[in-house]
VOBA-1610 file (N, C-alpha, C; in pm, whole numbers, padded with zeros to 5 digits, always signed):
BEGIN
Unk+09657+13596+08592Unk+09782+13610+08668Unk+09860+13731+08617Unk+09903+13830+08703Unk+10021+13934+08629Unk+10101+13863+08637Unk+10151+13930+08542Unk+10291+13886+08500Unk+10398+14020+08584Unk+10538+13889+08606Unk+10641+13951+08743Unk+10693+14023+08661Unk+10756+14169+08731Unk+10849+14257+08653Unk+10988+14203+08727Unk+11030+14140+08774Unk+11181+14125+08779Unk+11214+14021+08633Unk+11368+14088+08669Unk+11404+14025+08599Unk+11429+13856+08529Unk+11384+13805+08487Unk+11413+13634+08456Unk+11528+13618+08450Unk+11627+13491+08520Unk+11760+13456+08553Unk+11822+13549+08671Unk+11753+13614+08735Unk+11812+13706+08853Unk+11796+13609+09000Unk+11884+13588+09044Unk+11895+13502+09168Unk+11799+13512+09243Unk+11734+13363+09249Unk+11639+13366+09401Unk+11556+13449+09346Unk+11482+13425+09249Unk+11380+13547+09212Unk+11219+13418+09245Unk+11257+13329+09226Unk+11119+13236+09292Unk+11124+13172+09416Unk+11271+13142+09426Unk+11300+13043+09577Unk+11243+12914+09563Unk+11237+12876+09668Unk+11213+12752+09723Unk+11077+12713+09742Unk+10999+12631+09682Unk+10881+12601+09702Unk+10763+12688+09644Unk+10790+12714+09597Unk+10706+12855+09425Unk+10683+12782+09317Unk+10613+12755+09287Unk+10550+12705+09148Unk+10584+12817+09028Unk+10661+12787+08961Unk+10654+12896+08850Unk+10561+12885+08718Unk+10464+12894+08722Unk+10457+12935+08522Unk+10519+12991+08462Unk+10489+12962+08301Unk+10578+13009+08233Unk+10519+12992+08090Unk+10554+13045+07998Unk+10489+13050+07857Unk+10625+13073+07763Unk+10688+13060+07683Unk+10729+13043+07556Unk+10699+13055+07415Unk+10611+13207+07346Unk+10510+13217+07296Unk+10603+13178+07136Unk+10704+13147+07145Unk+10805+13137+06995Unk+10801+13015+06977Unk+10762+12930+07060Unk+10741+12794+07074Unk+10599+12737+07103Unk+10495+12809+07107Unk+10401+12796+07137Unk+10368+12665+07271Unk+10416+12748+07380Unk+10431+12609+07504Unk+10434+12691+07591Unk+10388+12599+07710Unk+10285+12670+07826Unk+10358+12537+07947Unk+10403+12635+08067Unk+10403+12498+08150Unk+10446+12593+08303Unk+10506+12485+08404Unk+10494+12538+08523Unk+10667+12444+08577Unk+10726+12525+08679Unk+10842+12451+08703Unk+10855+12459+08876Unk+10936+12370+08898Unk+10951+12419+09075Unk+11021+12333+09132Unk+11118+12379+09253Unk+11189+12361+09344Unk+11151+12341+09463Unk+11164+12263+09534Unk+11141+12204+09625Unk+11218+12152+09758Unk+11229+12260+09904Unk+11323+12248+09956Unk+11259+12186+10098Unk+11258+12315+10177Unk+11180+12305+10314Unk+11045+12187+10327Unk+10983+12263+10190Unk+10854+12171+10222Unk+10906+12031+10216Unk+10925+12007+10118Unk+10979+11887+10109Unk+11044+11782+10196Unk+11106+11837+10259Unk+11246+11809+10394Unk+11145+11737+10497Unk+11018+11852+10504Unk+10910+11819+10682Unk+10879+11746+10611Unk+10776+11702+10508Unk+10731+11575+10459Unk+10792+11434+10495Unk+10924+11400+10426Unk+10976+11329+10430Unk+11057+11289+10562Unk+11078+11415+10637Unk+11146+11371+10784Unk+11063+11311+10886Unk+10960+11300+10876Unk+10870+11215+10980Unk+10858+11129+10947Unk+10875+11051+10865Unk+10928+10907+10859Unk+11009+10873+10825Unk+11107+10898+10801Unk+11254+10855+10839Unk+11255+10717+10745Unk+11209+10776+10589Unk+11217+10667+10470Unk+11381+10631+10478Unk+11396+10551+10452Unk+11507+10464+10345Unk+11514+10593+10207Unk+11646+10592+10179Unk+11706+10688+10083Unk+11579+10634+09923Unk+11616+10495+09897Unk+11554+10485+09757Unk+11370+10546+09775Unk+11344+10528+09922Unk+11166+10545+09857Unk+11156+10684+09877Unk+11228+10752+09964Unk+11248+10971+09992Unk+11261+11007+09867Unk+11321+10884+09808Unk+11360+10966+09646Unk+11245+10973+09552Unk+11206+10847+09577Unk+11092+10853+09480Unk+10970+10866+09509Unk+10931+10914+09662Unk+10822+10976+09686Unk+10845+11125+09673Unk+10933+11195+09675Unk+10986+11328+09607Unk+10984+11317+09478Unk+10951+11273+09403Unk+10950+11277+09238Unk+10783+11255+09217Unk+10725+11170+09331Unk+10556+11192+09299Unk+10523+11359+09380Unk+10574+11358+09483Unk+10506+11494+09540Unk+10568+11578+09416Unk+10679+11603+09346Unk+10690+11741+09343Unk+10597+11713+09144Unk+10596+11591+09118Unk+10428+11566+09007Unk+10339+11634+09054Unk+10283+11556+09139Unk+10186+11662+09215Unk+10165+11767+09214Unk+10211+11860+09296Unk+10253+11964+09246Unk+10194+12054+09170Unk+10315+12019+09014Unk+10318+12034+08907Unk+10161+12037+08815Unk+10111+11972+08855Unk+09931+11929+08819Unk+09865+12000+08866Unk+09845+11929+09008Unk+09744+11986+09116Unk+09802+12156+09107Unk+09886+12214+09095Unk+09850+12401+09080Unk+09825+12425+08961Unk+09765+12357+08877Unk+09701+12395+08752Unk+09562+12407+08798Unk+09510+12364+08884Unk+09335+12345+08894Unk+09272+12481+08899Unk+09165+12508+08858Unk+09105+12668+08815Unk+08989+12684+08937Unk+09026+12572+08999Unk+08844+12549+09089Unk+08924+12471+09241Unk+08832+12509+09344Unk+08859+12466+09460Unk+08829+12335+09474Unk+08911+12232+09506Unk+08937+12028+09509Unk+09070+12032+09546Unk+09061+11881+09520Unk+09189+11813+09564Unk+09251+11726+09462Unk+09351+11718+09386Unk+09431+11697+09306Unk+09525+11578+09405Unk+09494+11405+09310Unk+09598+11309+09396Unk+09641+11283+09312Unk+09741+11169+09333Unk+09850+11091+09253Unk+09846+10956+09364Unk+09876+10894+09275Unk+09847+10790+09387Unk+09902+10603+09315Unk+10021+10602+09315Unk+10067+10473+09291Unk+10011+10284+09357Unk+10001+10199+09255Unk+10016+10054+09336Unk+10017+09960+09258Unk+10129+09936+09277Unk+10246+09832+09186Unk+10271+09701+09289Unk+10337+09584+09242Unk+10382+09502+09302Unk+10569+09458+09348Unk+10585+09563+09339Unk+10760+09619+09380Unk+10788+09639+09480Unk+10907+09617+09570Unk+10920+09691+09706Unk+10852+09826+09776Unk+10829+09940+09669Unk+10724+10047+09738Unk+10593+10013+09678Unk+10518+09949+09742Unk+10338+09906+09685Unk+10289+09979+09704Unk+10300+10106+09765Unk+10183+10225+09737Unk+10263+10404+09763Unk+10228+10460+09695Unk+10278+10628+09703Unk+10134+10683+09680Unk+10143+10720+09782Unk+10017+10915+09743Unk+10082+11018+09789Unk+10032+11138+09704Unk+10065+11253+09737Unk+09928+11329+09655Unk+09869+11427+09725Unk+09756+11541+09728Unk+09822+11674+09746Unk+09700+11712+09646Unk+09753+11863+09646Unk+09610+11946+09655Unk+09580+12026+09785Unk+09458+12055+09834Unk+09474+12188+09806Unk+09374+12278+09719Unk+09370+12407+09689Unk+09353+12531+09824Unk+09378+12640+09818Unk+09541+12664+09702Unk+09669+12600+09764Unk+09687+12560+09852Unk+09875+12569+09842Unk+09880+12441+09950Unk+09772+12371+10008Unk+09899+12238+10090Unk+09854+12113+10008Unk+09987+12031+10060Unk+10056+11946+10031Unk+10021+11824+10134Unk+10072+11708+10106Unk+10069+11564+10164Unk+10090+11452+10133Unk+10170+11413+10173Unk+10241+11275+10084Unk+10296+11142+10183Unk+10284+11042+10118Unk+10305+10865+10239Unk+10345+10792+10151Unk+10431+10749+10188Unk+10492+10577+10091Unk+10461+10432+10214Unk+10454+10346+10123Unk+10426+10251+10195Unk+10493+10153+10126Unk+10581+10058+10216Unk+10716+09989+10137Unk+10707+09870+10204Unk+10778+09736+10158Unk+10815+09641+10241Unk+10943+09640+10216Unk+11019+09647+10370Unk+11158+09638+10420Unk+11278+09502+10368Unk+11242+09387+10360Unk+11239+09311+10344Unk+11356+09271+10176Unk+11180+09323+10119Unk+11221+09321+09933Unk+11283+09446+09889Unk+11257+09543+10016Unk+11341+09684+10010Unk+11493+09640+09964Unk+11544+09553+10059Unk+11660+09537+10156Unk+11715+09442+10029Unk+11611+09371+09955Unk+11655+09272+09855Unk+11715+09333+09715Unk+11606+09443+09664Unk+11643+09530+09555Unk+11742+09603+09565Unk+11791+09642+09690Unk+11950+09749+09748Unk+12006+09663+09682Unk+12055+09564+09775Unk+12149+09431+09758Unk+12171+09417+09603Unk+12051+09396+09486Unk+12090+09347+09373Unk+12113+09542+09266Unk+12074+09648+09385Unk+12070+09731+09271Unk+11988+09762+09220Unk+11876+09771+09232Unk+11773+09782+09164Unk+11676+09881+09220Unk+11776+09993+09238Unk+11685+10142+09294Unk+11647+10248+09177Unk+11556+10197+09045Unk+11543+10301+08949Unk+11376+10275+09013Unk+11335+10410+08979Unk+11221+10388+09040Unk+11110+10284+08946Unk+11125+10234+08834Unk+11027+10132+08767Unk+11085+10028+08840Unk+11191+10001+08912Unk+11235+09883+08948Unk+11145+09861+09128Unk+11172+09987+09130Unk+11046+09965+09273Unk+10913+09955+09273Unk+10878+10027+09178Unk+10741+10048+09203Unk+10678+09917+09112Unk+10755+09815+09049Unk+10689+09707+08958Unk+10607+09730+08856Unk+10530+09621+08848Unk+10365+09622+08778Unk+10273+09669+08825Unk+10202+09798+08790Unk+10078+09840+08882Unk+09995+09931+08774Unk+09965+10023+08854Unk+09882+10164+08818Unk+09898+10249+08849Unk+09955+10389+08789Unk+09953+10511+08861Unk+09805+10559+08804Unk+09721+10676+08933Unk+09616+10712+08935Unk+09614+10865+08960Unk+09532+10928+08859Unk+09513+11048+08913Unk+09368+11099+08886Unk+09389+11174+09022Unk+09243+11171+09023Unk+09203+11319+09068Unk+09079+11397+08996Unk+09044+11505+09097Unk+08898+11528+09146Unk+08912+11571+09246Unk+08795+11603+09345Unk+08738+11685+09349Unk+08633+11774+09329Unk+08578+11943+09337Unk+08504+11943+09460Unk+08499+11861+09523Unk+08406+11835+09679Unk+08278+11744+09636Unk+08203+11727+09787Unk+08090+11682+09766Unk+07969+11659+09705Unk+07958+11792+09615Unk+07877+11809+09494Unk+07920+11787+09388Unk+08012+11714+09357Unk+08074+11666+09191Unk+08128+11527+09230Unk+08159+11451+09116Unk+08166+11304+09127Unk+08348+11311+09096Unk+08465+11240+09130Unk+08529+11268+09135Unk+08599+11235+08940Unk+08690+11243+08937Unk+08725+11268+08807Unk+08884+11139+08784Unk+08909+11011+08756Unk+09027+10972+08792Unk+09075+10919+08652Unk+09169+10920+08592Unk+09263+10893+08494Unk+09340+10761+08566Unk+09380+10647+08509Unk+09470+10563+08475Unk+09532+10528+08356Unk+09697+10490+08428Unk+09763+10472+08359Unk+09857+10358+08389Unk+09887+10267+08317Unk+10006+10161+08325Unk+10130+10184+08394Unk+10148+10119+08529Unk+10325+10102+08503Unk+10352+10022+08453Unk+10485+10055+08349Unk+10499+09940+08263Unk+10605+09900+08262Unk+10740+09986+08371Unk+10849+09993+08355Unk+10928+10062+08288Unk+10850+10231+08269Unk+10907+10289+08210Unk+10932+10408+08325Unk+10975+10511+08317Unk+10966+10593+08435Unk+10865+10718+08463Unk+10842+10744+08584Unk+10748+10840+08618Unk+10713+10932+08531Unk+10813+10987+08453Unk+10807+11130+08341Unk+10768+11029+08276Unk+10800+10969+08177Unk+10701+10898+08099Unk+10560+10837+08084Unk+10560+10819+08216Unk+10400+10738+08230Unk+10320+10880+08253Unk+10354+10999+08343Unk+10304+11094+08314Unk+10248+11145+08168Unk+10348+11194+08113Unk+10323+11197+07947Unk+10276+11121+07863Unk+10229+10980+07891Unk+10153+10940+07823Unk+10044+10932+07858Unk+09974+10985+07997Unk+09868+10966+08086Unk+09793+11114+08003Unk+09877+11223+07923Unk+09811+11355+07870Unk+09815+11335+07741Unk+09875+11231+07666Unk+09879+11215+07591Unk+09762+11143+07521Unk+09712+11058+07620Unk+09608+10947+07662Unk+09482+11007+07636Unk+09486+11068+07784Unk+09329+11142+07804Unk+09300+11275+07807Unk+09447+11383+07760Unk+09395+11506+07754Unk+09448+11531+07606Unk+09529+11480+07536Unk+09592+11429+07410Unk+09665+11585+07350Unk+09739+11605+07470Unk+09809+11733+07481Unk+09953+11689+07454Unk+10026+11735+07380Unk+10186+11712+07388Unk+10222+11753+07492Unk+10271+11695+07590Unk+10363+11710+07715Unk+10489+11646+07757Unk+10561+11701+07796Unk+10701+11648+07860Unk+10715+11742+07979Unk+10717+11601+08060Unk+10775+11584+08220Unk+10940+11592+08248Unk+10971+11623+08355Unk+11106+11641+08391Unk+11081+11646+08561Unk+11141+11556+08603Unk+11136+11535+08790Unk+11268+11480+08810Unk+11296+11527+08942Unk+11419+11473+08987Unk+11425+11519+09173Unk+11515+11417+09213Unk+11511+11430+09362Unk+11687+11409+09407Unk+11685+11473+09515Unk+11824+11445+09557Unk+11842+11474+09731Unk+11982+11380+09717Unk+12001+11381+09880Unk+12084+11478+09898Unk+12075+11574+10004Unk+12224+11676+09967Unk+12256+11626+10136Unk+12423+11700+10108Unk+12477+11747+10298Unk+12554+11825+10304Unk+12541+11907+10376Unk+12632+12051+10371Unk+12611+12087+10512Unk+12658+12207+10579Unk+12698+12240+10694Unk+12561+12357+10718Unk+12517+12358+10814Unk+12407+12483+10881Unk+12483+12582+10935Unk+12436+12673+10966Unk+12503+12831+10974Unk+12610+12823+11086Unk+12597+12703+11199Unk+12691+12685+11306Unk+12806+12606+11215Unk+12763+12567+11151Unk+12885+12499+11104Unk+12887+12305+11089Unk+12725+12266+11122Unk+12721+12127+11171Unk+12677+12068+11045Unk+12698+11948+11030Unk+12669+11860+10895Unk+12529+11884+10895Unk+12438+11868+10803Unk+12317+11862+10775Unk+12287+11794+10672Unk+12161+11723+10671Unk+12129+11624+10545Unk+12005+11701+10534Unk+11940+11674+10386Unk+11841+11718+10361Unk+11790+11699+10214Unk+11687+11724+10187Unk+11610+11665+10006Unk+11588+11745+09988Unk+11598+11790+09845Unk+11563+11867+09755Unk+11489+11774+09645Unk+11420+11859+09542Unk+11343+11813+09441Unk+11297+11923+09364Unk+11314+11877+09199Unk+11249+11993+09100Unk+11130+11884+09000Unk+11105+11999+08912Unk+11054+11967+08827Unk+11003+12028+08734Unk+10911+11992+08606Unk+10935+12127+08487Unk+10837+12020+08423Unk+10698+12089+08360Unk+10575+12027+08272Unk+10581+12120+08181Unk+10597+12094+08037Unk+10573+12179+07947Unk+10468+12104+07856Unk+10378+12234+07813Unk+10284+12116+07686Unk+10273+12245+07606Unk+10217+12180+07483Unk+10261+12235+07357Unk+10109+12231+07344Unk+10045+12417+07326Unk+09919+12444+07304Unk+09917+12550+07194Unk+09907+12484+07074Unk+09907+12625+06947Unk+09762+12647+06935Unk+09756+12763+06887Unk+09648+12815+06855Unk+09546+12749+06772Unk+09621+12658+06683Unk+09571+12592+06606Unk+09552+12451+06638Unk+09472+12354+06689Unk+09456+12268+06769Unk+09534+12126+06680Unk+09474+12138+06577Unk+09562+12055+06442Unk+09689+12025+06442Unk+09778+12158+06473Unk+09923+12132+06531Unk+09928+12025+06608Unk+09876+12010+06732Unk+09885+11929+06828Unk+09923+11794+06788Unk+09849+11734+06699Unk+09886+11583+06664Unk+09966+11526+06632Unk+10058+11446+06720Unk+10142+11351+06721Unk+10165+11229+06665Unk+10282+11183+06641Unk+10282+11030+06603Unk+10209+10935+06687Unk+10126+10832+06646Unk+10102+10768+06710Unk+10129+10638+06786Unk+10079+10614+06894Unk+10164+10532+07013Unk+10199+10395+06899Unk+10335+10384+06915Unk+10334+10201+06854Unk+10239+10103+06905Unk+10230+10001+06820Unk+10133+09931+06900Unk+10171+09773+06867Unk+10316+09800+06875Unk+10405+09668+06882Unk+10485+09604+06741Unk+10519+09508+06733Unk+10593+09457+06629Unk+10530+09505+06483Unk+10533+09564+06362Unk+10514+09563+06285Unk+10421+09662+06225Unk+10397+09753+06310Unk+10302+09851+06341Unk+10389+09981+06298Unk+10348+10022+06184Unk+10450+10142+06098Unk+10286+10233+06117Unk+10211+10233+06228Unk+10108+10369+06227Unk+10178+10470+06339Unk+10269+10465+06362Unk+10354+10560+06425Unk+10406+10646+06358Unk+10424+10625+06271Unk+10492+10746+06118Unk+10383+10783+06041Unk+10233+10786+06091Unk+10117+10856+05989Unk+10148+10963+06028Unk+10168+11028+06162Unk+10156+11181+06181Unk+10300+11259+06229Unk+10356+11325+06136Unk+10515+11430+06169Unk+10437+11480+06287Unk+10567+11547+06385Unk+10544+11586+06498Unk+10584+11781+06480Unk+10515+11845+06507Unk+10540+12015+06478Unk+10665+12018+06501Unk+10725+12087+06417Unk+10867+12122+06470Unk+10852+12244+06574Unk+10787+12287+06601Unk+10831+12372+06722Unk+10795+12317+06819Unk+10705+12193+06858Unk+10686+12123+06974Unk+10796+12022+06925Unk+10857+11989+06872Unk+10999+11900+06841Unk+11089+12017+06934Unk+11130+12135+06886Unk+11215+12202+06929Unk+11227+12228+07088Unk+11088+12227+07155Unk+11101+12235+07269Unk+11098+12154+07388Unk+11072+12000+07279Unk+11065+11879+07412Unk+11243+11841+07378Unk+11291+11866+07296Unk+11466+11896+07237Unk+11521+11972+07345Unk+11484+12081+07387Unk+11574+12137+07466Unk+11479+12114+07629Unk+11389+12094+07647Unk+11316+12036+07789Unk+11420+11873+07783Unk+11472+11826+07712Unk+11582+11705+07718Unk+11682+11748+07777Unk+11707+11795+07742Unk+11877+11876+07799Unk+11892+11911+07916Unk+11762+11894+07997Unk+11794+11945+08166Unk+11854+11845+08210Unk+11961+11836+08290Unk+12052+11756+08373Unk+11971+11759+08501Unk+11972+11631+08576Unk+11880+11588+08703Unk+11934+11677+08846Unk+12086+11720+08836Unk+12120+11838+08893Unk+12077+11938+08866Unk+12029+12006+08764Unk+12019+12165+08724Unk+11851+12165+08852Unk+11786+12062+08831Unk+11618+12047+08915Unk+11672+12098+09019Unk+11760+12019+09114Unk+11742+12026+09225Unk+11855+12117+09283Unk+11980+12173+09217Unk+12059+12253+09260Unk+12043+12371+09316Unk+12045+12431+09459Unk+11993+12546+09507Unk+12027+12673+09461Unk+12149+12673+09382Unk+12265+12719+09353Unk+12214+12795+09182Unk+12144+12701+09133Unk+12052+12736+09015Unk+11916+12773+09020Unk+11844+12751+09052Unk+11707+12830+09090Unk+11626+12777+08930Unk+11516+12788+08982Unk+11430+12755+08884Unk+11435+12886+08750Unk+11424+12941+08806Unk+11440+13113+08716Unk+11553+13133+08605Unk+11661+13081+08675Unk+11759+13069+08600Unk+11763+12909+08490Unk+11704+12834+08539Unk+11697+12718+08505Unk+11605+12724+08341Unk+11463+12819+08339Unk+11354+12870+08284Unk+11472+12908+08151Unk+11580+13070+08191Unk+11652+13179+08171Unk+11719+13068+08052Unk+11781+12965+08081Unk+11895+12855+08033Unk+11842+12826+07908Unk+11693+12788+07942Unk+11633+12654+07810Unk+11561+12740+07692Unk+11459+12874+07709Unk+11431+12921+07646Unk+11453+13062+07613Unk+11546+13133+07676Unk+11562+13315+07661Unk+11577+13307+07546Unk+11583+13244+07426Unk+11617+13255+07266Unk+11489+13260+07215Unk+11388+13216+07273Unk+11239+13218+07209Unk+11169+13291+07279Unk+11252+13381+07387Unk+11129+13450+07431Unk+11040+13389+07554Unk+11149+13364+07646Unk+11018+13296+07781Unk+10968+13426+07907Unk+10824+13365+07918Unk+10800+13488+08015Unk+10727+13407+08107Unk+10726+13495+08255Unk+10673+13396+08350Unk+10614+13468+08463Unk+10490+13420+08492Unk+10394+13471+08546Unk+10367+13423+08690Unk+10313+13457+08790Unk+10293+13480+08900Unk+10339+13377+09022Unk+10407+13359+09107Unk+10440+13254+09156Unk+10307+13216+09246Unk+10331+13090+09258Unk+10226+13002+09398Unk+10327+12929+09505Unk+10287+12965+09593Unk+10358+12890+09689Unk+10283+12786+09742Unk+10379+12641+09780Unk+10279+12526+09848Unk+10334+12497+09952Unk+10233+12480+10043Unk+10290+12450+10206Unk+10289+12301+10204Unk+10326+12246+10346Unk+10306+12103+10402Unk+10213+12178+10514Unk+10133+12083+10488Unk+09974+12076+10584Unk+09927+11984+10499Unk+09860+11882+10604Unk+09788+11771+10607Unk+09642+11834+10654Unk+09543+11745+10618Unk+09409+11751+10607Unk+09348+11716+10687Unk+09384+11642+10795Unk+09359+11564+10875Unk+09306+11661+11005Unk+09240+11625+11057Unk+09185+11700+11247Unk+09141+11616+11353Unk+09121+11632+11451Unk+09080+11588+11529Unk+08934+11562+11509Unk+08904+11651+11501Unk+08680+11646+11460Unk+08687+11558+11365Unk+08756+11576+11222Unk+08722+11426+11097Unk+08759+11286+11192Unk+08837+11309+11290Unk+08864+11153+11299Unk+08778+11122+11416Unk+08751+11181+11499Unk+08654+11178+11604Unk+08476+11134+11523Unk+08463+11210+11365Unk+08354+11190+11369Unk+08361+11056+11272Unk+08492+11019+11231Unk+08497+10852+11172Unk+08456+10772+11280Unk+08525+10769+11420Unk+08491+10690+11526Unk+08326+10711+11569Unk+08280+10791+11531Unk+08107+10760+11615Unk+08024+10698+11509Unk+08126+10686+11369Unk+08047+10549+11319Unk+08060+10433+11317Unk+08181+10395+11441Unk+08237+10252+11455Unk+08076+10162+11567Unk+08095+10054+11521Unk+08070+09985+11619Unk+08060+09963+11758Unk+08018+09942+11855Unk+08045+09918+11997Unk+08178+09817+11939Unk+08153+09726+11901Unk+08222+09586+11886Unk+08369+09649+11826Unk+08340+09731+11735Unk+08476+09817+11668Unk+08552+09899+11791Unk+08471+09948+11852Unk+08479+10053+11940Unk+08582+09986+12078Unk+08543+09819+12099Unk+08602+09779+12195Unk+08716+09727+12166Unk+08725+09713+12002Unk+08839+09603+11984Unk+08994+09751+11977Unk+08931+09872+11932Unk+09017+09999+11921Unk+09105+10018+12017Unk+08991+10004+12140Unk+09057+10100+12235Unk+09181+09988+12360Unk+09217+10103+12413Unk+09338+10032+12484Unk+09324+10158+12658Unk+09257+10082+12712Unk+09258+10145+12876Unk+09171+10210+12889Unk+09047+10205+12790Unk+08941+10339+12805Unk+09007+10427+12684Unk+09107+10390+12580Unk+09144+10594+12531Unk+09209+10492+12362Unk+09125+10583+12307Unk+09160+10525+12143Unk+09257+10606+12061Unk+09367+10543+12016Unk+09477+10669+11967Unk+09489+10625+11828Unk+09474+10724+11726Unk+09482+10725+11575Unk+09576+10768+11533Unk+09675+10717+11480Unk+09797+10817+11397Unk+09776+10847+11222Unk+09747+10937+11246Unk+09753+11011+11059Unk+09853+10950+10987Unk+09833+10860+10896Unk+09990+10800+10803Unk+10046+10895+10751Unk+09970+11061+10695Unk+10047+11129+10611Unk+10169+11181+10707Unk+10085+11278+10826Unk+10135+11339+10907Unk+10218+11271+11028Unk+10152+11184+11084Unk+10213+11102+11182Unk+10176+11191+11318Unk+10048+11281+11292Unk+09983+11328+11436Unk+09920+11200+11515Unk+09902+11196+11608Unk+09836+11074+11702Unk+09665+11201+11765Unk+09649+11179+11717Unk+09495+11210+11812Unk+09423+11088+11899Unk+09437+11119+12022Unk+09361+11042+12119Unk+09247+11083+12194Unk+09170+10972+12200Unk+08936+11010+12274Unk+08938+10910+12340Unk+08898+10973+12457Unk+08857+10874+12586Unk+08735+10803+12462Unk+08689+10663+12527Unk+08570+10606+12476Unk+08489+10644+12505Unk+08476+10730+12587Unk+08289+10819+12636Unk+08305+10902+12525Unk+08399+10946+12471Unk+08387+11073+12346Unk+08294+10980+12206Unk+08350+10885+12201Unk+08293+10828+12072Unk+08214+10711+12111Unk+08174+10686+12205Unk+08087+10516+12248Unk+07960+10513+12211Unk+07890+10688+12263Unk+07750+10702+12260Unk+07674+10721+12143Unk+07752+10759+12046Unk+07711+10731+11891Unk+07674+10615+11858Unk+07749+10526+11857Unk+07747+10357+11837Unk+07676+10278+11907Unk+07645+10345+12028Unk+07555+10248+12124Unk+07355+10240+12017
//
């Protein structure tokens, strides 16, 4: 990647929907940050979520993200939640290089129950489950998936212990989502989501550095204090603390400046932006050629007047085939 000659902390120098890297070589830490506007907005406006799950399906997409534009190789990078909480399932994919796709799936109900008592932190929705991540390199490789516990702790956390886990990298997560409303250029109210986020991990040269205290492992368990933690990966998950859940998502601050805030004392430099679109994966031909492996019997129970209509959950496209398009396969 070259590295950008503008200046770092100069307004709007990444924008909206840019993945930034970034390195910190005084701190020996490596990570990627990003803002999240437009894209974000089309995602979430076609289904017309409830405020608590927009929020916290904006805190898995802009994870996502954050991951999935690390990949060195052409796949697909998911995330993919399922807990027993009012939202029972979140995915979001991140398909090389740059689109995006994301679906929550909620019951209204226990939605409507957790409002009522309060209980919109996102461990409070998403319950007891599993977050999953998983990656894909295509058809010639077997896919690759990591689990991790929900345990009731929050997304940045279960993240960080998911690298802590299985790539046994010091990392700290930082996500955040928000509802804004402000006026459009005529002058009319407007609502809309924003979302940031910021992965830093701590890669010294010396791999030895790396090792951390280890995870407690409950009452009485003093093997958490065998291993001091580097002070310069101390110093920088110290000030990766200090981001306020506004500074993520404020338009007004920019990721650049945000970068400019936490480390210009050690020396941060930052390298090439990526941009990620919203585009879904989905076509007419993949779903046309799911249907010519249905059944006659599948085939009859589908259709409605002669004409079979599929709606994409990510996207919410409807593709519709007369039954002569897909019958003669199955027959």
């Amino acid at each position: 990647m070259a590295e950008i000659a503008s200046a770092l902390g100069e307004f709007d120098f990444a924008g909206d929907d840019h993945v930034v890297p970034f390195q910190v070589e005084g701190l020996d830490v490596r990570g990627r940050a990003v803002q999240l506007g437009p894209m974000l907005d089309a995602i979430l406006a076609r289904h017309h979520y409830p405020a608590p799950v927009a929020r916290l399906l904006a805190e898995v997409i802009v994870l996502t993200v954050l991951l999935g534009t690390s990949l060195k190789f052409e796949g697909k990078f998911t995330v993919q939640t399922k807990g027993d909480g009012p939202v029972d399932l979140l995915v979001a994919d991140f398909s090389t290089p740059q689109n995006v796709r994301a679906y929550a799936r909620f019951d209204q109900a226990l939605l409507d129950k957790a409002v009522a008592a309060g209980e919109t932190e996102p461990e409070q929705l998403l319950g007891k489950g599993v977050l999953a991540f998983t990656i894909d390199q295509g058809k010639f490789s077997q896919p690759y998936q990591g689990i991790v516990a929900l345990d009731g702790t929050s997304l940045e956390d279960i993240a960080g212990t998911y690298f802590r886990q299985s790539e046994q990298i010091p990392t700290r997560v930082r996500l955040a989502a928000a509802e804004l409303l402000d006026r459009d250029q005529a002058g009319q109210p407007r609502h809309r989501w924003r979302s940031g986020g910021l992965i830093a991990q701590f890669l010294p040269e010396a791999p030895e550095r790396m090792r951390q205290p280890d995870l407690h492992g409950g009452d009485g368990d003093n093997a958490a204090l065998a291993h001091k933690e580097d002070d310069a990966w101390t110093e920088a998950r110290a000030l990766v603390d200090t981001i306020d859940a506004d500074e993520l998502t404020d338009p007004q601050v920019g990721i650049e400046r945000l970068l400019f805030r936490l480390f210009h004392e050690r020396g941060v430099r930052v390298f090439g932006t990526r941009e990620v679109i919203d585009r879904c994966s989905c076509s007419r031909d993949k779903i046309k050629n799911v249907l010519k492996g249905f059944s006659e019997e599948e085939i009859d129970a589908s259709q409605e007047n002669g004409e079979i209509a599929v709606t994409c959950e990510f996207c919410s496209t409807t593709y519709r085939f007369e039954v002569v398009e897909v019958a003669s396969a199955a027959e």
